[in-house]
C-alpha positions as CSV (number, residue, x, y, z in Angstrom):
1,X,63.0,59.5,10.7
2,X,66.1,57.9,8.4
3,X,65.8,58.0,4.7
4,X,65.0,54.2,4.6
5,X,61.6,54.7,5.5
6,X,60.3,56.6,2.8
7,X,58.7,54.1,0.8
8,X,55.6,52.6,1.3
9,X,55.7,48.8,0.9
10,X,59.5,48.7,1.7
11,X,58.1,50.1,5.8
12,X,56.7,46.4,6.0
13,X,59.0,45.1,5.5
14,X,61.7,43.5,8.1
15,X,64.8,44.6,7.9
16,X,65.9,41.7,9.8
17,X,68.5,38.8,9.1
18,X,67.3,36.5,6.6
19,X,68.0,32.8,7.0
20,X,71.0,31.3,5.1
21,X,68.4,29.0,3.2
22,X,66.8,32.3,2.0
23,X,69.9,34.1,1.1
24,X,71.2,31.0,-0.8
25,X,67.4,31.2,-3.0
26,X,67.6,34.8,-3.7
27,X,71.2,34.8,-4.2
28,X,70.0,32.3,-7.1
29,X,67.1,33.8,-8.6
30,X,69.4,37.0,-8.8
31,X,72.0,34.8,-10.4
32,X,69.3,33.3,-13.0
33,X,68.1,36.6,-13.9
34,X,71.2,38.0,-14.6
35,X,72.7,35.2,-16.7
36,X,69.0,35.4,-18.8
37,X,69.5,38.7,-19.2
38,X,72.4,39.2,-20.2
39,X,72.0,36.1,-23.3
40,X,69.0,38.4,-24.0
41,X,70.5,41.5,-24.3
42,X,74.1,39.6,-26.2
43,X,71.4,38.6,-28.9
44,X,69.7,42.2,-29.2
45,X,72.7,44.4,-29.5
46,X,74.1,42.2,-31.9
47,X,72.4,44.5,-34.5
48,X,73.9,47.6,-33.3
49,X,77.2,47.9,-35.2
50,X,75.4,46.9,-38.0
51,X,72.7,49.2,-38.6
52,X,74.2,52.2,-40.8
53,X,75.2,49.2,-43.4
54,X,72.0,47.7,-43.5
55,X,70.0,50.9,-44.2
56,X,72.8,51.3,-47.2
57,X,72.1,47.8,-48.5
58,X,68.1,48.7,-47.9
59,X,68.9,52.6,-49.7
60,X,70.2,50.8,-52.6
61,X,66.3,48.8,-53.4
62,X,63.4,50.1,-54.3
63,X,61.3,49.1,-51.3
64,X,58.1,51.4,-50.8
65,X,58.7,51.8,-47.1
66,X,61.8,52.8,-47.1
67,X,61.2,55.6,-49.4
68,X,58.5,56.4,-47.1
69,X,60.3,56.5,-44.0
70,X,63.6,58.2,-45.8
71,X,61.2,61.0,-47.0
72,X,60.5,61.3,-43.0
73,X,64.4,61.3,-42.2
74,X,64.9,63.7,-44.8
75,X,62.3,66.6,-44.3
76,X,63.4,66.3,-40.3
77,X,67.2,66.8,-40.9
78,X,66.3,69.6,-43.8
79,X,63.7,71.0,-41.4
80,X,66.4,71.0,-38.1
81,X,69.5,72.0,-40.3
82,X,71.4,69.2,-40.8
83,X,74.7,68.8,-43.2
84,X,73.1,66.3,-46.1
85,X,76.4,63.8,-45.3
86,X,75.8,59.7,-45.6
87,X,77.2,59.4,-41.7
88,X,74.3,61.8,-40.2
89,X,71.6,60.4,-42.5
90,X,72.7,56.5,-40.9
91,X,72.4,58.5,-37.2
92,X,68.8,60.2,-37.7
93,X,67.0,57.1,-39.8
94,X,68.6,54.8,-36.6
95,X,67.3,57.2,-34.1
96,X,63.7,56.7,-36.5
97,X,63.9,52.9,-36.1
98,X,65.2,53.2,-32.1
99,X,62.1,55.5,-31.5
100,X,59.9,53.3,-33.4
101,X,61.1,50.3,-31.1
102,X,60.8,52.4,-27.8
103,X,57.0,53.0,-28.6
104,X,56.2,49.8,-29.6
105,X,58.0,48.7,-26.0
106,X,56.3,52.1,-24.1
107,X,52.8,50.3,-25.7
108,X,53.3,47.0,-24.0
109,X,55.9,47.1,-21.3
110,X,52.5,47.4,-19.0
111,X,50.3,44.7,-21.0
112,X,53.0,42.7,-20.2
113,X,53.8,43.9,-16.7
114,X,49.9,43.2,-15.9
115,X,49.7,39.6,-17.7
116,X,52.6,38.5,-15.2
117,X,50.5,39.5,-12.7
118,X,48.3,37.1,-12.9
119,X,49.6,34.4,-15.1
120,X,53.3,34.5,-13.1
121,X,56.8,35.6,-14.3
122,X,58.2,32.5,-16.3
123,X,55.4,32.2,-18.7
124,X,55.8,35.7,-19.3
125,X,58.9,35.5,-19.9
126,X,58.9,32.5,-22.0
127,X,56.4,34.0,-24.2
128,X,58.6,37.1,-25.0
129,X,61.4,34.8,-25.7
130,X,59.5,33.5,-28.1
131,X,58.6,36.5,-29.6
132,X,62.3,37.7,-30.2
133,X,62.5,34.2,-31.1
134,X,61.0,34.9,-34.2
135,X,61.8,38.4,-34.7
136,X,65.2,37.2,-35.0
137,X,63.6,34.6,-38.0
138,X,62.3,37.3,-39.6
139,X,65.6,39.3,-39.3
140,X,67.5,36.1,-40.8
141,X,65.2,36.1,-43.8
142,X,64.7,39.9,-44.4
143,X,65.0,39.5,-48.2
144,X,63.4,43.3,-48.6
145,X,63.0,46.1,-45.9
146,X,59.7,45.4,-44.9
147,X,60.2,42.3,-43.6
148,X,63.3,43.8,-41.8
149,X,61.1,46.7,-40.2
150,X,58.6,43.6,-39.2
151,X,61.2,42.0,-37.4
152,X,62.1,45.2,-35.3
153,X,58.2,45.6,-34.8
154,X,57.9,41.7,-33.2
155,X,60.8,42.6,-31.2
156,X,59.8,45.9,-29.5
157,X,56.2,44.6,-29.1
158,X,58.2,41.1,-27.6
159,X,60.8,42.8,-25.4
160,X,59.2,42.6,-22.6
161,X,62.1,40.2,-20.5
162,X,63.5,43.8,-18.9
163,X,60.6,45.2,-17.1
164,X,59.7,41.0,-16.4
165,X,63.3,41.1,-14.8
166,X,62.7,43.8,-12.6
167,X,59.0,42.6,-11.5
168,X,61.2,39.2,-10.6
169,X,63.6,41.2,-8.2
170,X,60.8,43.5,-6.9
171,X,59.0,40.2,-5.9
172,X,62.1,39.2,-3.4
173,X,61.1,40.4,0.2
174,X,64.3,42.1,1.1
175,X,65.3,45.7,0.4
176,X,68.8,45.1,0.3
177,X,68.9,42.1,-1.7
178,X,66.3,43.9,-4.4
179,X,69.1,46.2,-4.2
180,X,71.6,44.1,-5.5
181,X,69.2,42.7,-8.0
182,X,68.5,45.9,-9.7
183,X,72.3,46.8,-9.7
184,X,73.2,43.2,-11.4
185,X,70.5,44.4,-14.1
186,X,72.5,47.1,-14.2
187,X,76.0,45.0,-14.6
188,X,73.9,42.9,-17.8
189,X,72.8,45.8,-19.3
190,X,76.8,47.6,-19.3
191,X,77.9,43.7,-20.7
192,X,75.9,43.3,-23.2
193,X,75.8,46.2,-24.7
194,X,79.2,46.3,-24.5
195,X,80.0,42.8,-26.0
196,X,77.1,42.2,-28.0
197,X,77.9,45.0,-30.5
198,X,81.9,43.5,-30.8
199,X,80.2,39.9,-32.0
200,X,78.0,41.2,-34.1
201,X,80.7,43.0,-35.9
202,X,82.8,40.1,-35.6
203,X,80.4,37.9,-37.4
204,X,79.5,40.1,-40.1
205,X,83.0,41.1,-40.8
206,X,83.7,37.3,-41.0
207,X,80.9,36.1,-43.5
208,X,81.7,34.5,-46.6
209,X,81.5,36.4,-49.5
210,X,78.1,34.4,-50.9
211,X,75.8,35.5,-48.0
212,X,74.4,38.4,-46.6
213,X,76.5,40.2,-44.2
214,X,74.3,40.1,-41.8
215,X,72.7,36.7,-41.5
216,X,74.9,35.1,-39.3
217,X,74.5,37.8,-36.5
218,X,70.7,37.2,-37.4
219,X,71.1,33.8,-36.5
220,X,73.4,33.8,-33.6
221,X,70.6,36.1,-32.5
222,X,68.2,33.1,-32.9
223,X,70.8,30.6,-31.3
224,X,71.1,33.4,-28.0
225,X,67.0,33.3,-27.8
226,X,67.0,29.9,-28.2
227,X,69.5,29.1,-25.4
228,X,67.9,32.2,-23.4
229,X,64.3,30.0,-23.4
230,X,66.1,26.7,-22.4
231,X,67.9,28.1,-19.9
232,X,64.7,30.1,-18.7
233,X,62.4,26.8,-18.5
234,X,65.1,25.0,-16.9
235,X,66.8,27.4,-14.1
236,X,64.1,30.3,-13.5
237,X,62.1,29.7,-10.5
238,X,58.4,31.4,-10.3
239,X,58.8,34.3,-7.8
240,X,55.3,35.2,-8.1
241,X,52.8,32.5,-6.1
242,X,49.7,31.8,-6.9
243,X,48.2,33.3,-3.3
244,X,50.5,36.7,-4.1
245,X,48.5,36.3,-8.4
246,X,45.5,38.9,-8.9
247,X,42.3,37.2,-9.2
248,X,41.7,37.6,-13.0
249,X,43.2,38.3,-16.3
250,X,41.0,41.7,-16.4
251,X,42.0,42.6,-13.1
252,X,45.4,43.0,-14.5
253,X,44.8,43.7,-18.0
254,X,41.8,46.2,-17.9
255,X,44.1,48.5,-15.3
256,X,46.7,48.7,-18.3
257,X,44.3,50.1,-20.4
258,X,45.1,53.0,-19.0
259,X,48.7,53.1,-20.0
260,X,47.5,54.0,-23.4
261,X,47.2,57.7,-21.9
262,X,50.2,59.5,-21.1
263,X,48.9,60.9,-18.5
264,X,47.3,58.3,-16.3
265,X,50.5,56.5,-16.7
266,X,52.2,59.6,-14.9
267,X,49.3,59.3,-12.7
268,X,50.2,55.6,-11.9
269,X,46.1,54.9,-12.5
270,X,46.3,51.3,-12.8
271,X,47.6,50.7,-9.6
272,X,45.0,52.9,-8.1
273,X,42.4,50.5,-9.0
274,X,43.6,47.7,-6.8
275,X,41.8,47.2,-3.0
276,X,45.0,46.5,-2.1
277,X,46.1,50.0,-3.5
278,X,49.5,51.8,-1.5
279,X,48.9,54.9,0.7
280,X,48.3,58.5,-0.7
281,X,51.1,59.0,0.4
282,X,52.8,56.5,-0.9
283,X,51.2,57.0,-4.6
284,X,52.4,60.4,-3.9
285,X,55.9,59.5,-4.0
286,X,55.7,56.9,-6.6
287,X,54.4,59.4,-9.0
288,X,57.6,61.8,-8.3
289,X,59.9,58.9,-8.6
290,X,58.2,58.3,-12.0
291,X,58.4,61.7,-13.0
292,X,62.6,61.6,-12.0
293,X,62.9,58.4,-13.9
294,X,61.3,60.0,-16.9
295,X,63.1,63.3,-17.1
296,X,66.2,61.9,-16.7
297,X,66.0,59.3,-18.7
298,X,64.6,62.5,-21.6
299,X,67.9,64.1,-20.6
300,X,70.2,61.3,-20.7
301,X,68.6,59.5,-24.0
302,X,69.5,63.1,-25.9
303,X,72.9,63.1,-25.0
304,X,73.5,59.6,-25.8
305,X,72.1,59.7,-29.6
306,X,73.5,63.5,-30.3
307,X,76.9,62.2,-28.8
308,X,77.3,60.6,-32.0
309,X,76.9,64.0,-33.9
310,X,79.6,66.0,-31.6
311,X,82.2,63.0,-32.3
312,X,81.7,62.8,-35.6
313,X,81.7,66.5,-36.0
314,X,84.1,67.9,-34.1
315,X,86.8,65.3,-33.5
316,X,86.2,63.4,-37.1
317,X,85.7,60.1,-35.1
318,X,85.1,56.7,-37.5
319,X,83.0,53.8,-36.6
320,X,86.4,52.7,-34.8
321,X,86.6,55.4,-32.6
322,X,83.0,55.9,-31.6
323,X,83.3,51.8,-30.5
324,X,86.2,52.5,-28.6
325,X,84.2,55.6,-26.8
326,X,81.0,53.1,-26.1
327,X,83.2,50.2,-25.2
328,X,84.8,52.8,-22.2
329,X,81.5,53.8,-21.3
330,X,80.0,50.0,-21.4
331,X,83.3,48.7,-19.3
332,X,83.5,51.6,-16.8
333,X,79.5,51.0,-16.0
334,X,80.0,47.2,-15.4
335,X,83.3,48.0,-13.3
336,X,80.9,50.6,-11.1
337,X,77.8,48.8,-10.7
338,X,79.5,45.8,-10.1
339,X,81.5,47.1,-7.2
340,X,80.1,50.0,-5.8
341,X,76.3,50.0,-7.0
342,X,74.8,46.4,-5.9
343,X,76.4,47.7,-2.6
344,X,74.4,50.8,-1.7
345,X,72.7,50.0,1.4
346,X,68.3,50.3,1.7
347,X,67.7,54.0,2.7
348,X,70.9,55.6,0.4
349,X,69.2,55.2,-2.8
350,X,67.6,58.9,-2.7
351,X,71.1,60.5,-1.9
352,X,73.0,57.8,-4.3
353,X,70.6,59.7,-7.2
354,X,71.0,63.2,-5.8
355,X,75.1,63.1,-6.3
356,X,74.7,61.6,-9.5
357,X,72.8,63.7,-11.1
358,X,74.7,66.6,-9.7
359,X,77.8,64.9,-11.7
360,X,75.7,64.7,-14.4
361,X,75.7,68.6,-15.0
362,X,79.5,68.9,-15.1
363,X,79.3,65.8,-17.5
364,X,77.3,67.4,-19.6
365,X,79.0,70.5,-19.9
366,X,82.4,68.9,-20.5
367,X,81.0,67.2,-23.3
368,X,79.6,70.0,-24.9
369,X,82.2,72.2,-24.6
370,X,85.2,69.6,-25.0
371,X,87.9,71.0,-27.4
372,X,90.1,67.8,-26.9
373,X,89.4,64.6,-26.5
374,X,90.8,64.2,-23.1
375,X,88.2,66.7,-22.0
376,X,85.8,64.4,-23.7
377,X,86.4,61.4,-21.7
378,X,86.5,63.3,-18.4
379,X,83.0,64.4,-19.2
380,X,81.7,60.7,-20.4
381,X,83.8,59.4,-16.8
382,X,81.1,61.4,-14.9
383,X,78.7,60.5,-17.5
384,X,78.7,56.7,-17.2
385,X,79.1,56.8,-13.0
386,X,75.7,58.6,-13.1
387,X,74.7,55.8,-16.0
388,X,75.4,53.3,-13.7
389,X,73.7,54.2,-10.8
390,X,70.1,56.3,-10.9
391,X,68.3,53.7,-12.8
392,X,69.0,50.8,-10.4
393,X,68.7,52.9,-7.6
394,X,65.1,54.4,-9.3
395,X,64.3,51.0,-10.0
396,X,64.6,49.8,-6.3
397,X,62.9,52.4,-4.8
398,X,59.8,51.8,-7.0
399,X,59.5,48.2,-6.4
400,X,59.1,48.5,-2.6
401,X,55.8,49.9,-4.0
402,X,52.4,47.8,-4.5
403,X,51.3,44.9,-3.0
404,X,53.3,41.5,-4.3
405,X,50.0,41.2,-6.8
406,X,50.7,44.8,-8.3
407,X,54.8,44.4,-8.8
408,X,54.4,43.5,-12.4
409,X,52.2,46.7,-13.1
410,X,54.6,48.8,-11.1
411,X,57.5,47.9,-13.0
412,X,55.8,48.1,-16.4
413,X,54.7,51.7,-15.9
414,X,58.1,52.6,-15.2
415,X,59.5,50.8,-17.6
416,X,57.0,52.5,-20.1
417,X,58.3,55.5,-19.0
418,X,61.6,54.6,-20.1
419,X,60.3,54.0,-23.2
420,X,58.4,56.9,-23.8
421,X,61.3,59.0,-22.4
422,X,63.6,57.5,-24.8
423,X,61.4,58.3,-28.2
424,X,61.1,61.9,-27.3
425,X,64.5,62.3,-25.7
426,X,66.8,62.2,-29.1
427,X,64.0,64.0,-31.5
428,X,64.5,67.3,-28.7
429,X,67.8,67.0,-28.0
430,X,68.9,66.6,-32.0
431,X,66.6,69.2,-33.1
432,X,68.2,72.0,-30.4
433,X,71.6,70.3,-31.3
434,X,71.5,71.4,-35.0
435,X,69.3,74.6,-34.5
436,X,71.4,75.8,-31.4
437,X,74.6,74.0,-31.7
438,X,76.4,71.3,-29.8
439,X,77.2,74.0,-26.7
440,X,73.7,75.6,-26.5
441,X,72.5,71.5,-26.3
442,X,74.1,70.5,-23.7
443,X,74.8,73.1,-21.4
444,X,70.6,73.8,-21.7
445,X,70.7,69.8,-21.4
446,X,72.5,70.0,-17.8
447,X,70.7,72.9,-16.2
448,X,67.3,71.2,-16.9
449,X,68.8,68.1,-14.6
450,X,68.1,70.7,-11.9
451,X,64.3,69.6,-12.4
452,X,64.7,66.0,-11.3
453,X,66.8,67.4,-8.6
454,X,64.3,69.4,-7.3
455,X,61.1,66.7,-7.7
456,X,63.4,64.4,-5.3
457,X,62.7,67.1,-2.2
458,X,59.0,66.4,-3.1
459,X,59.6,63.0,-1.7
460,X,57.7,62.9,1.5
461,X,58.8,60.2,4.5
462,X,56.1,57.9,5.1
463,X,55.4,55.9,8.4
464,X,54.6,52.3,8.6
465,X,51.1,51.4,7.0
C-alpha cells in the first residue's frame, strides 16, 4: 500500500483529473489567499525591527506595567545566568511579549477555527481583520506602555487569518492542489517576514524629527489591514458551503472548550465529538502528526530566539548583521518553497518531513558549534530548507482529516499547537542556553529531533473508509 494512502479523509478522495473550470477556481482561491496573507503578515512584522527601541523609549517612563513585567525579565535572566547587557535584556523582554502573543493565539486559534465552522471562512476572516484593525489603532496612539501591551493583546487574540487560511485550503477537494496551498502559505510567510521588517525600519528611520518613531509603521500597519479587509470582501470566495456548515454555533464552539486543556487538545477531543468523527485509526494518526508538529516546532522556536544570543555573543553581530542573517534565511525559504515545496506530490509529504528533519540535526550542530561565520551560514542553509518544508507538508497532511464541517477545528488545534509550542520553546531552550552554554543547547537541541523522527513510524496506513 503507497504512502498516499495514509490519511483518512484524503482515501476519499479522487485522485482523478480535475476539470480545467475547477483548476482555474482553486488556482484562484490559492492566489487570494496568498496575496491576503501576505498584506497580513507585511502589516504584522512591521513591528519587528522595531521592538528593542520601543522597550527603551517604554524603560525610560514610569509606567507600572512595565516595571512589573521588567521585574519578570530580570529575575529570569539573573535566575538562568545571563550577562546584565542592554542587547540581551531587549532579546528576553521580546521573547516575554512573543510568548505572551503565542498564548493569547494558542487560546483562540480554535475558538476561531470552530466559529468558521459554522459561520464560514470570510466572516471569519473579516472579523479578525478587524481586530488587527484596531490593534494597530491602539499601536498608533500608545501614548504609555499599557496601551502598547493592549494593542499586542487585541492582536494575538485577533490573529486568527493563519489558521483561517489553512481551514480555506484544507476545504479544496484535491490533495495536490491543498498541497500547493499550504506551500504558498509557506512562500507568504518567508515574504513577509522578510520584507515586512525592512519597511518598518524604513519608515521609522525616515520619520520626522516631531513624531514618534514609530507611528508611521503603526499606521502603515492600519493602511495594510485596511486594504487586507477590502481586498478580502471583494476577491475571497467562501470555500465553506452552507450544506458542508455544522448545524449550530455550540456544535462548533462547545467542542473548543476543550482546547483550554492541554491535553485534550493533544487528544484532538473536539473533533471526537462530531457523528461525522474520522476513523480510530485515522484520529490515531492525527494525534502523532500533532505531536510531530508540536515538538518540532518546541525545537525549532528555541533555536530561532537563542540564535540571537550565539550571534551576538560570539561573532559581535549588530542589528545590521542579524537583518542580513534573517533576510538569508527569509529569501532562501521563499526561493525553496516556491520551487521545490508547492511541488511535492500527495503521498511524499511523510518522507519530505523525514529528510528534513534529519538535516535539521546537522543544522543544528553547525550552528552550535560554528567558530566562523561561514560555518554559520552552512548550518542556517540546512536550517531554513527544513523551515521551508515540514510545516506545509504537516499542514497538508492534517487537513485531509475531518469531515468538510470539522476543517476549521482541525486546523485550529494545530495551529494552537504552534502556539503553545512556540511560548515554551524559547523559555527551555534560553534557559539550557545560558546554564549549559550555546554547544550543550544545541547539540542536546538536535538529538531530541530524533523524537519527531521516531513518532512519524507510528503513522499507520489506513484503507479507504
Amino acid at each position: 500500500m503507497s504512502e498516499s494512502e495514509l490519511v483518512g479523509n484524503s482515501a476519499m478522495e479522487s485522485p482523478g483529473e480535475s476539470s480545467p473550470k475547477a483548476d482555474s477556481g482553486t488556482s484562484r482561491v490559492i492566489l487570494v489567499v496568498f496575496l491576503a496573507l501576505l498584506i497580513d503578515l507585511l502589516g504584522f512584522t512591521l513591528i519587528l525591527p522595531l521592538l528593542p527601541s520601543i522597550l527603551d523609549d517604554y524603560g525610560k517612563t514610569d509606567d507600572g506595567v512595565y516595571q512589573s513585567l521588567q521585574s519578570i525579565v530580570d529575575w529570569f535572566g539573573e535566575t538562568i545566568g545571563v550577562p546584565v547587557e542592554r542587547k540581551y535584556n531587549s532579546v528576553l523582554f521580546g521573547g516575554l511579549i512573543g510568548s505572551l502573543f503565542s498564548l493569547l493565539q494558542f487560546l483562540s486559534s480554535p475558538l476561531t477555527g470552530a466559529a468558521s465552522d459554522y459561520f464560514g471562512r470570510r466572516p471569519l476572516m473579516m472579523i479578525s481583520t478587524v481586530g488587527l484593525m484596531a490593534s494597530y489603532a491602539l499601536w498608533a496612539v500608545s501614548w504609555n506602555f499599557s496601551v502598547f501591551l493592549l494593542s499586542r493583546v487585541v492582536g494575538g487574540i485577533c490573529k486568527g487569518n493563519v489558521s483561517l487560511c489553512t481551514a480555506i485550503i484544507a476545504d479544496l477537494p484535491c490533495p495536490k492542489v491543498r498541497n500547493k496551498g499550504m506551500a504558498m502559505i509557506g512562500v507568504a510567510f518567508s515574504l513577509g517576514f522578510t520584507v515586512g521588517p525592512m519597511i518598518g525600519a524604513y519608515f521609522a528611520m525616515n520619520t520626522a524629527k516631531r513624531e514618534i518613531f514609530y507611528l508611521s509603521p503603526a499606521l502603515l500597519g492600519l493602511m495594510f489591514s485596511t486594504a487586507d479587509l477590502l481586498f478580502i470582501f471583494l476577491m475571497l470566495p467562501e470555500t465553506l458551503h452552507k450544506e458542508n456548515r455544522v448545524p449550530s454555533v455550540n456544535s462548533g464552539l462547545q467542542e473548543s472548550v476543550d482546547l483550554l486543556s492541554p491535553m485534550a487538545l493533544f487528544q484532538f477531543s473536539a473533533v471526537t465529538r462530531r457523528k461525522d468523527s474520522t476513523s480510530k485509526e485515522s484520529l490515531q494518526n492525527l494525534k502523532v502528526l500533532g505531536l510531530v508538529y508540536f515538538f518540532y516546532l518546541f525545537l525549532f522556536s528555541g533555536l530561532e530566539y537563542t540564535l540571537s544570543f550565539l550571534t551576538h555573543q560570539r561573532f559581535h553581530f549588530t542589528s545590521m548583521q542579524q537583518g542580513k542573517m534573517f533576510f538569508f534565511i527569509g529569501i532562501t525559504m521563499a526561493v525553496i518553497q516556491g520551487g521545490y515545496t508547492r511541488r511535492i506530490k500527495p503521498g511524499s509529504q511523510i518522507k519530505t518531513v523525514k529528510r528534513a528533519i534529519i538535516l535539521l540535526i546537522p543544522a543544528f550542530v553547525l550552528v552550535g558549534l560554528a567558530w566562523n561565520v561561514t560555518m554559520l551560514y552552512s548550518g542556517l542553509l540546512l536550517y531554513s530548507f527544513a523551515a521551508a518544508t515540514v510545516v506545509p507538508c504537516l499542514s497538508t497532511l492534517v487537513s485531509a482529516y475531518g469531515s468538510a464541517s470539522q476543517k476549521g477545528t482541525v486546523m485550529g488545534i494545530l495551529r494552537s499547537l504552534g502556539a503553545l509550542a512556540r511560548a515554551l520553546g524559547p523559555i527551555i531552550a534560553s534557559t539550557v542556553y545560558w546554564w549549559a552554554g550555546a554547544e550543550i543547547c544545541f547539540i542536546i537541541s538536535s538529538a531530541f529531533f530524533i523524537v519527531p523522527l521516531v513518532l512519524l513510524r507510528l503513522i499507520k496506513q489506513t484503507k479507504t473508509e
